[in-house]
C-alpha positions as CSV (number, residue, x, y, z in Angstrom):
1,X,-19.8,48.7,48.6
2,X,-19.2,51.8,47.3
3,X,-16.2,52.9,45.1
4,X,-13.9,54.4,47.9
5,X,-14.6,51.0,49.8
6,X,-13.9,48.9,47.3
7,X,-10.5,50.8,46.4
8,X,-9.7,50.2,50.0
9,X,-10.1,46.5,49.9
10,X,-8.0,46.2,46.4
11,X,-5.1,48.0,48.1
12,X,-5.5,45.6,51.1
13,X,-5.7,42.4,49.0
14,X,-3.6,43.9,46.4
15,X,-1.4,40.6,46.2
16,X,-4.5,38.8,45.2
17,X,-5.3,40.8,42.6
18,X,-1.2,40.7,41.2
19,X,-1.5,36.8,41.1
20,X,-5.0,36.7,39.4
21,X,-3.8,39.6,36.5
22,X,-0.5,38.0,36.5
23,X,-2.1,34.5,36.0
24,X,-4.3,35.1,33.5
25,X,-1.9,37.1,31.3
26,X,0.3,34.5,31.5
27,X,-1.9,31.5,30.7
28,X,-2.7,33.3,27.7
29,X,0.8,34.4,26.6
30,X,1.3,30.9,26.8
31,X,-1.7,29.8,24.8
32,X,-0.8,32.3,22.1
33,X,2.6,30.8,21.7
34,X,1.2,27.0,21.9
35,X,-1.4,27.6,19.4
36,X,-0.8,26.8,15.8
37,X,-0.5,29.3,13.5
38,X,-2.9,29.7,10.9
39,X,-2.8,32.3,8.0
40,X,-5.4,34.3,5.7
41,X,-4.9,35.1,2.2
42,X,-7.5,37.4,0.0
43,X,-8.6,37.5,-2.9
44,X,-10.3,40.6,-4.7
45,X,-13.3,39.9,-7.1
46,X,-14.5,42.9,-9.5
47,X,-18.3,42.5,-10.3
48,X,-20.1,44.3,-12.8
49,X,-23.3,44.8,-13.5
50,X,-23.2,45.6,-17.4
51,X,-22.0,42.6,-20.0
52,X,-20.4,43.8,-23.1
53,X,-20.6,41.0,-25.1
54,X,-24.2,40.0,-24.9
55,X,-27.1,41.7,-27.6
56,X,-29.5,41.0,-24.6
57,X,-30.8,43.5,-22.5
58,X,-30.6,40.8,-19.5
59,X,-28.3,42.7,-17.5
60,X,-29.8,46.1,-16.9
61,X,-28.0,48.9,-15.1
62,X,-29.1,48.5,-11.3
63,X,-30.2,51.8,-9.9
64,X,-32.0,51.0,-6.6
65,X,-29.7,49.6,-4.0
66,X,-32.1,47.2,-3.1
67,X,-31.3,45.5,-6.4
68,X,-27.6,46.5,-5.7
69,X,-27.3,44.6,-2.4
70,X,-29.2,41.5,-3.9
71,X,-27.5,41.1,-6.7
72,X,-23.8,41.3,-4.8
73,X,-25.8,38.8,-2.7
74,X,-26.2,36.9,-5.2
75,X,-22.7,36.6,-6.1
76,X,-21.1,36.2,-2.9
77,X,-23.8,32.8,-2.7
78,X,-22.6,31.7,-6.0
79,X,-18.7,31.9,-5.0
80,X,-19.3,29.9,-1.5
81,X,-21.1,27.7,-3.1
82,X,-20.3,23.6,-3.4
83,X,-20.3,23.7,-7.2
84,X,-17.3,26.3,-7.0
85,X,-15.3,24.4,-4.3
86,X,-15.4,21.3,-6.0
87,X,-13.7,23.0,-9.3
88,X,-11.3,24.4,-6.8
89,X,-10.2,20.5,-5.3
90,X,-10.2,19.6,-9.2
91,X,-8.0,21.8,-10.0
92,X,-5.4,22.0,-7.7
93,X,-5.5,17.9,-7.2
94,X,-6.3,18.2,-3.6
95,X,-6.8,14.7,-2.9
96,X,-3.1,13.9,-4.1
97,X,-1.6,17.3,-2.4
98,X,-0.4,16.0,0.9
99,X,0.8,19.6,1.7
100,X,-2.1,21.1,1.0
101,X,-4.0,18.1,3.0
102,X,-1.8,18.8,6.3
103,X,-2.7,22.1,6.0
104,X,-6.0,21.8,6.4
105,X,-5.9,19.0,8.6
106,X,-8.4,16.5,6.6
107,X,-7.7,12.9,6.7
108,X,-8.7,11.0,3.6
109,X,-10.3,7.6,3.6
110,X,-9.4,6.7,0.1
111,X,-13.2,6.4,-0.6
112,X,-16.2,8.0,-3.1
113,X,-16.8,10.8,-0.3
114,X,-12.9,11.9,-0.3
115,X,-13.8,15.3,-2.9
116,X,-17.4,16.0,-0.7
117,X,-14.6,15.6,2.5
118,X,-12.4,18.4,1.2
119,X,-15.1,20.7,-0.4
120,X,-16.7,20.9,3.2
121,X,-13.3,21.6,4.6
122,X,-12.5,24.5,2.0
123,X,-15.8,25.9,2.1
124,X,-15.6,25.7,6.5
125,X,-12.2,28.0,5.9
126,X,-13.4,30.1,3.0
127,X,-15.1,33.3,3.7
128,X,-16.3,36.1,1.4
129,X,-18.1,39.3,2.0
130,X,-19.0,42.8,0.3
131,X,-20.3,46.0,1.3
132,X,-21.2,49.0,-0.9
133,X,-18.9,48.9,-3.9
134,X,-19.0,46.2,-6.5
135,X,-15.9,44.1,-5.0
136,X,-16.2,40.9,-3.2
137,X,-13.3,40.6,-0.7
138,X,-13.2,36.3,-0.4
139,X,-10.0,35.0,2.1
140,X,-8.7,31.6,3.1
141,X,-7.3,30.4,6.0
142,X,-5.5,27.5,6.9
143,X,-2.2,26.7,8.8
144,X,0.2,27.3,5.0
145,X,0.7,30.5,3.8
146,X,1.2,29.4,0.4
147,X,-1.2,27.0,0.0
148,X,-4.1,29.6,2.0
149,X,-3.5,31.7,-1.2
150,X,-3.3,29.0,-3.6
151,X,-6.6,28.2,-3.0
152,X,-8.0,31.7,-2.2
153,X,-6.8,32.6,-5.8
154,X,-8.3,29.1,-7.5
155,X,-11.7,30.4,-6.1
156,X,-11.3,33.3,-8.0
157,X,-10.6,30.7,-10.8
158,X,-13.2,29.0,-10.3
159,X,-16.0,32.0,-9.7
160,X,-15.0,33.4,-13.1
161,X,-15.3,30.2,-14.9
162,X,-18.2,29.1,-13.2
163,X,-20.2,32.7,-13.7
164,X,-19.1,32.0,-17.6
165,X,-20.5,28.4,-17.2
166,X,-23.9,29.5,-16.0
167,X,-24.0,32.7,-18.5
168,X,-22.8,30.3,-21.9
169,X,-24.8,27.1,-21.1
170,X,-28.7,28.8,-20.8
171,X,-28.2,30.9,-24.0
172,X,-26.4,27.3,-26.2
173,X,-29.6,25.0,-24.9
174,X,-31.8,28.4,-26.1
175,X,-29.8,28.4,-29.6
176,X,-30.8,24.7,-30.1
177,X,-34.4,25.2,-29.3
178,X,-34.2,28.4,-31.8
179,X,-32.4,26.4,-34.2
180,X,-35.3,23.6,-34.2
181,X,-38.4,25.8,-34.5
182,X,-36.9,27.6,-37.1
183,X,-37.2,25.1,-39.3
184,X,-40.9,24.5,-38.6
185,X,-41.4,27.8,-38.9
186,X,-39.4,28.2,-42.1
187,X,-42.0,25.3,-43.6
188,X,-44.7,27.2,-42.5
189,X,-43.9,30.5,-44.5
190,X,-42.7,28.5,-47.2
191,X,-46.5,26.7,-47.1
192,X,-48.1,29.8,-46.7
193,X,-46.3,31.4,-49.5
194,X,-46.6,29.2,-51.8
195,X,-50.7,29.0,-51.2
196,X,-50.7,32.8,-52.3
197,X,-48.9,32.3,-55.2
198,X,-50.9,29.2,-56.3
199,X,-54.1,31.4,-55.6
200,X,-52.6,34.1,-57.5
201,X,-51.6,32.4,-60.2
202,X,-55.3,30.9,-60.5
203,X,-56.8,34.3,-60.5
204,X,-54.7,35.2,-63.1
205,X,-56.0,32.6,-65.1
206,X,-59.4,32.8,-64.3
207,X,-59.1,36.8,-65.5
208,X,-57.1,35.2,-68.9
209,X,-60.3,33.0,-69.2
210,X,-62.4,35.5,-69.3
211,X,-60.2,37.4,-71.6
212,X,-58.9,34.1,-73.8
213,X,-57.2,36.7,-76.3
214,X,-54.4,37.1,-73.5
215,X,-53.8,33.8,-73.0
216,X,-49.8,33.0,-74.2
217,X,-51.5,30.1,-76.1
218,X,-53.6,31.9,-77.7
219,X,-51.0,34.2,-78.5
220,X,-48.5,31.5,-79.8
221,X,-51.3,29.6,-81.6
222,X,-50.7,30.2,-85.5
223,X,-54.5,29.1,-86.7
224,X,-56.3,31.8,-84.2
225,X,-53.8,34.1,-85.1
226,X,-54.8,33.4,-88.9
227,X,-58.0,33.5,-88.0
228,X,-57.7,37.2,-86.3
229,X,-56.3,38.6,-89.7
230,X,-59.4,36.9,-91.5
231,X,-61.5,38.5,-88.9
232,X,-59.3,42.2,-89.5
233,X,-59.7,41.6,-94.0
234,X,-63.2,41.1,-93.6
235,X,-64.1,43.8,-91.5
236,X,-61.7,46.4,-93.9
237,X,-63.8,44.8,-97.0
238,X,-67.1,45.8,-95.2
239,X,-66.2,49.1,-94.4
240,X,-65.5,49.4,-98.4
241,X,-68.5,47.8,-99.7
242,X,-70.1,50.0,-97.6
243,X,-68.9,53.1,-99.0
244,X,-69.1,51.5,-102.9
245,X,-72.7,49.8,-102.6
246,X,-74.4,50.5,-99.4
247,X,-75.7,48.9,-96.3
248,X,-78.5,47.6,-97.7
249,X,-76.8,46.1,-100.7
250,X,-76.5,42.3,-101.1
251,X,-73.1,42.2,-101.5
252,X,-72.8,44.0,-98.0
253,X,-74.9,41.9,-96.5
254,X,-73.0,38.5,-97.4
255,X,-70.1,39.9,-96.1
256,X,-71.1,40.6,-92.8
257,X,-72.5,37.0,-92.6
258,X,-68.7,35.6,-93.2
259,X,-67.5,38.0,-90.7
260,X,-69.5,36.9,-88.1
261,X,-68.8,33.4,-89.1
262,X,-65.6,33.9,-88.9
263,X,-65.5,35.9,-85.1
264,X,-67.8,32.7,-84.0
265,X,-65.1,30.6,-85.4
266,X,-62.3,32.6,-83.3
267,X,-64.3,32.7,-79.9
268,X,-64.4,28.7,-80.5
269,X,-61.2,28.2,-81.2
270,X,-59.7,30.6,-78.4
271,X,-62.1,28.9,-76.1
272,X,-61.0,25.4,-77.5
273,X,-57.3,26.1,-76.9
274,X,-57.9,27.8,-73.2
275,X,-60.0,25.2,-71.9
276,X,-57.0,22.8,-72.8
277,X,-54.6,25.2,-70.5
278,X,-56.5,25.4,-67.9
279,X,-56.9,21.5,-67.7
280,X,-52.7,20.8,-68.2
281,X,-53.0,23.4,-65.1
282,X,-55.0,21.3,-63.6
283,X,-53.4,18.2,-63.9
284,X,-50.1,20.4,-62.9
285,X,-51.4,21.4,-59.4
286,X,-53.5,17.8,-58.9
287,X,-49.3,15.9,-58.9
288,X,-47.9,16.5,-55.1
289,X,-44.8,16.8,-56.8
290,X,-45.2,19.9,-58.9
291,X,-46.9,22.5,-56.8
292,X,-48.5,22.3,-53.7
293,X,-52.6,22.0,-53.6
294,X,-54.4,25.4,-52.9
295,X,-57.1,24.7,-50.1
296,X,-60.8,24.7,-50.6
297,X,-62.1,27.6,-49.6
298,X,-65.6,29.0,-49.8
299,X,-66.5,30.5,-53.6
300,X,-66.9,34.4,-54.4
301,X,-70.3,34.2,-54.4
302,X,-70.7,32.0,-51.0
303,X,-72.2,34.2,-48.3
304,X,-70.0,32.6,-45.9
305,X,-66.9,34.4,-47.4
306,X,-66.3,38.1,-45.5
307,X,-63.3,39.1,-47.6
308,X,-61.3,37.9,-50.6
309,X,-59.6,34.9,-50.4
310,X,-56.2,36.8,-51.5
311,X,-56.6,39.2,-48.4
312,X,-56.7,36.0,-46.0
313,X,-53.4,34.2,-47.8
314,X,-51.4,37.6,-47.6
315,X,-52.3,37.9,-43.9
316,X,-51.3,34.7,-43.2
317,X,-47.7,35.1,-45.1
318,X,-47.5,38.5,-43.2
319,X,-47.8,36.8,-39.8
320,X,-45.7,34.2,-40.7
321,X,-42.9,36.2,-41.6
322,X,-43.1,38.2,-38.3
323,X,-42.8,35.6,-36.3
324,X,-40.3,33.9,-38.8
325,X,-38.1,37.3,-38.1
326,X,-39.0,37.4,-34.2
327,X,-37.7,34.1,-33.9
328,X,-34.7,34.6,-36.1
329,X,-33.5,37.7,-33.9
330,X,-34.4,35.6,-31.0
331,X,-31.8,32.9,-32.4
332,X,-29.3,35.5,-33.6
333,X,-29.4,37.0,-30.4
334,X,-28.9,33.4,-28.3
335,X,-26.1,32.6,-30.7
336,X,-24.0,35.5,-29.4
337,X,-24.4,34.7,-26.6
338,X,-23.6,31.3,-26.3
339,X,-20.2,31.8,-28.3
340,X,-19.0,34.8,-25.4
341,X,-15.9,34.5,-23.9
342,X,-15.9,36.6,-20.9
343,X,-18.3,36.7,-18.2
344,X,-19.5,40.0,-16.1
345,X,-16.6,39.2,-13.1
346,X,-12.9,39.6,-13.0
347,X,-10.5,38.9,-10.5
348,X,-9.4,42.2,-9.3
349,X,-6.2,41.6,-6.6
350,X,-5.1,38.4,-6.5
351,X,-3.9,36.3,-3.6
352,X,0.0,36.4,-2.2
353,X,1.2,34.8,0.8
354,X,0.5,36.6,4.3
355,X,4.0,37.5,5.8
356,X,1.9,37.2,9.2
357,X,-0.2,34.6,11.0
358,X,-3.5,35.8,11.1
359,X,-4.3,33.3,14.4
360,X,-3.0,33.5,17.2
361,X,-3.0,37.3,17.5
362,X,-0.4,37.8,20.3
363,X,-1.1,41.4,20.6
364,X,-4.9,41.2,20.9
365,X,-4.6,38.3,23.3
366,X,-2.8,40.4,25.4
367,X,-5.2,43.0,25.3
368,X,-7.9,41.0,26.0
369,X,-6.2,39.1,29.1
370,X,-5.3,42.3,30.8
371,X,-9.4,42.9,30.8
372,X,-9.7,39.4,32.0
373,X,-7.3,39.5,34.4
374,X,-8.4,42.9,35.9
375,X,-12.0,41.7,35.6
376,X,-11.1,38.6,37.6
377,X,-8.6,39.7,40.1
378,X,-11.9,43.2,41.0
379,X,-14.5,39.6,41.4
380,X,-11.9,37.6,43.3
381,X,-11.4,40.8,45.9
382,X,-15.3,41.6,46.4
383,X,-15.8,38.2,47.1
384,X,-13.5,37.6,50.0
385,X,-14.4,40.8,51.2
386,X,-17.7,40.0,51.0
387,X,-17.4,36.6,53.0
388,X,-14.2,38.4,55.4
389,X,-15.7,42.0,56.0
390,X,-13.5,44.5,57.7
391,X,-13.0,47.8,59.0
392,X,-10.6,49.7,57.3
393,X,-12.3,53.2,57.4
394,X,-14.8,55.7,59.6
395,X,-17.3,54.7,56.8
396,X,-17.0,51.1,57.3
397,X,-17.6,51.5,61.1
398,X,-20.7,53.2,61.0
399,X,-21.9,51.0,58.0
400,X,-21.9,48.5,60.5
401,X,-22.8,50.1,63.6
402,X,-25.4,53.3,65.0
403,X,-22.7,54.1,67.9
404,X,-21.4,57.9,67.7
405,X,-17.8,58.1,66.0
406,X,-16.2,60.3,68.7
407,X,-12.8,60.0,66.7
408,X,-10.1,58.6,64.6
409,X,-6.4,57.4,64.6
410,X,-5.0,57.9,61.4
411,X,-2.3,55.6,60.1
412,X,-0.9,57.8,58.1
413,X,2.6,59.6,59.0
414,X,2.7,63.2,59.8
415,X,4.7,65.5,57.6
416,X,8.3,66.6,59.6
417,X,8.0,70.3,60.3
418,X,11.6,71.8,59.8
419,X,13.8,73.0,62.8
420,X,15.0,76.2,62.7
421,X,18.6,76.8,62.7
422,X,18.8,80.4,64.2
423,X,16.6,83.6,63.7
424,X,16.8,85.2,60.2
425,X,19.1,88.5,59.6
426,X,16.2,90.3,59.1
427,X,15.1,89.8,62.4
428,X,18.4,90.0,64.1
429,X,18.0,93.7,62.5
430,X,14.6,94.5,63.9
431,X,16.1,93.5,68.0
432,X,17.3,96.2,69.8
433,X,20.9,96.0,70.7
434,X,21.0,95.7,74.6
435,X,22.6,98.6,77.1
């Protein structure tokens, strides 16, 4: 059946075809008006990818829009998710809102699984999608217009808490854990410090031993320091013998023997009095209390020992301090944080009651069952005339037959010609006049 034939049969069967439009568009007028009215509120969510109160470098600028999409992806997940629905039914006291209950049409059964109940029915009517820009479009529906934005703008709530929640909570366990090795660390510079200046403090004594003159002991002792001026008279009285008598006089010669009696006598008593420092330092660094003990470590002349003990203790405060400042920064840093007060997401537009129903859409049903109805009312006609085939043209007849068409009766009315009246006056002009 070709287009012209088909045509044909509609304007044959045309009634059919009224009463199946004419039914359909009428069932679903009828629907539309029976159908309860629901209504859609929405909510506008700004997200940005840059945090201005963090000392992190956590959230980067995102340049490719691979990281774009996933990270708006991200997001939307995050606001349909349980965790946010269920701040949403304890905020607005869903289970004792029997407005907000009707609305949604969920029954409670006064039982543990009433919330889990409510956060599947909030999350069944909640919907929230993005495109290209950095705002999340999220919308409610349900059968109030007042509770649908309500709720549409307590998930905005709720996002923006729970996107603080999730940014505060990492960064104050992370502050703790700082906190905590900070101390061990602290002990171990303290440890390490205190070795080097232990050792240093026993190099400088070993150098004052070798030197005993230096030593403030030494120095504050009154019999050595007698004994040094007896050492400085005797050695002016030689230099004056030696200019009055001679080197090789007798005189000279006693007096050198007291003054190197008496230098003997000042080594041993400078030795005598250092050797009793050194041993009070001893029993200083043997009490726990006082100082803490320097560890053994191989002697200067050991072969084992590459490099000077000193050397080793300063590395070992150097690299404790680093990682004493690492971590600090690390804490600092965590401690920021932790104490921030805005997250990364705002609510942009918030909710306001729809002044339409969003279901039924009358105008769209109506749309939709014209197609129907035309669609239905075309199938209805090629079927009968499938199963009741007539002829209703020259076409159809030799579609259905090889005999020669030798002609055809039209049905259609032929057009009136018009009578004329009497000849025109200019033809009345052209006749001759008879005799």
């Amino acid at each position: 059946m070709n287009l012209r034939q088909f045509l044909r049969a509609l304007r044959a069967r045309r009634r059919l075809f009224v009463v199946a439009l004419a039914s359909v568009v009428l069932v679903a007028t009828l629907a539309s008006l029976v159908m309860p009215k629901s209504y859609r509120a929405t909510v506008s969510v700004l997200v940005d990818t840059k945090d201005e109160q963090s000392l992190s470098e956590a959230l980067r600028p995102l340049v490719l829009p691979q990281e774009r999409l996933s990270y708006l992806q991200t997001q939307v997940d995050i606001l349909t998710s349980p965790r946010v629905a269920r701040q949403v039914v304890q905020a607005l006291r869903l289970t004792e809102n029997r407005a907000a209950l009707r609305a949604l049409g969920v029954r409670l059964r006064n039982d543990r699984r009433d919330e889990d109940r409510l956060v599947e029915a909030l999350l069944h009517h909640f919907k929230a999608e993005t495109t290209q820009s950095s705002v999340i479009q999220a919308s409610f529906t349900c059968a109030d217009a007042r509770v649908a934005a309500t709720i549409a703008n307590a998930f905005g709530n709720a996002y923006v808490d729970t996107m603080l929640e999730l940014r505060v909570a990492p960064t104050r366990k992370a502050a703790t854990w700082f906190e905590e090795q900070l101390k061990g660390l602290r002990a171990n510079l303290e440890e390490a410090q205190a070795k080097l200046d232990a050792q240093t403090k026993l190099d400088a004594q070993a150098k004052l031993a070798q030197n005993p003159d230096r030593l403030p002991e030494v120095m504050d002792n009154a019999f050595i320091q007698q004994l040094k001026g007896d050492v400085l008279h005797g050695e002016a009285k030689l230099q004056e013998l030696a200019t009055q008598y001679g080197v090789n006089h007798p005189v000279y010669r006693r007096q050198v023997s007291e003054n190197q009696s008496l230098r003997a006598k000042l080594q041993a008593e400078m030795r005598k009095v250092a050797a009793g420092a050194a041993r009070s330092e001893e029993e200083a660094s043997a009490n726990p209390g006082s100082h803490p003990r320097v560890p053994q470590w191989p002697s200067v002349g050991d072969p084992r020992r590459t490099q000077p003990l000193e050397q080793v203790l300063t590395r070992n405060v150097e690299s404790a301090e680093r990682t004493y400042d690492t971590a600090m920064q690390r804490y600092v840093v965590s401690q920021v944080d932790s104490r921030a007060s805005q997250a990364n997401v705002a609510v942009l537009n918030p909710a306001v009651p729809p002044l339409a129903a969003f279901r039924p859409n009358i105008v769209l049903n109506l749309a939709l069952s014209l197609v129907s109805g035309i669609a239905l009312g075309g199938t209805l006609v090629i079927l009968l005339e499938t199963q009741d085939r007539r002829v209703r043209s020259a076409e159809d007849l030799l579609s259905v037959s090889r005999v020669p068409l030798l002609g055809a009766l039209s049905d259609e009315r032929r057009r009136r010609a018009r009578l004329l009246t009497g000849p025109s006056a200019t033809v009345l002009r052209a006749l001759p006049k008879p005799g």
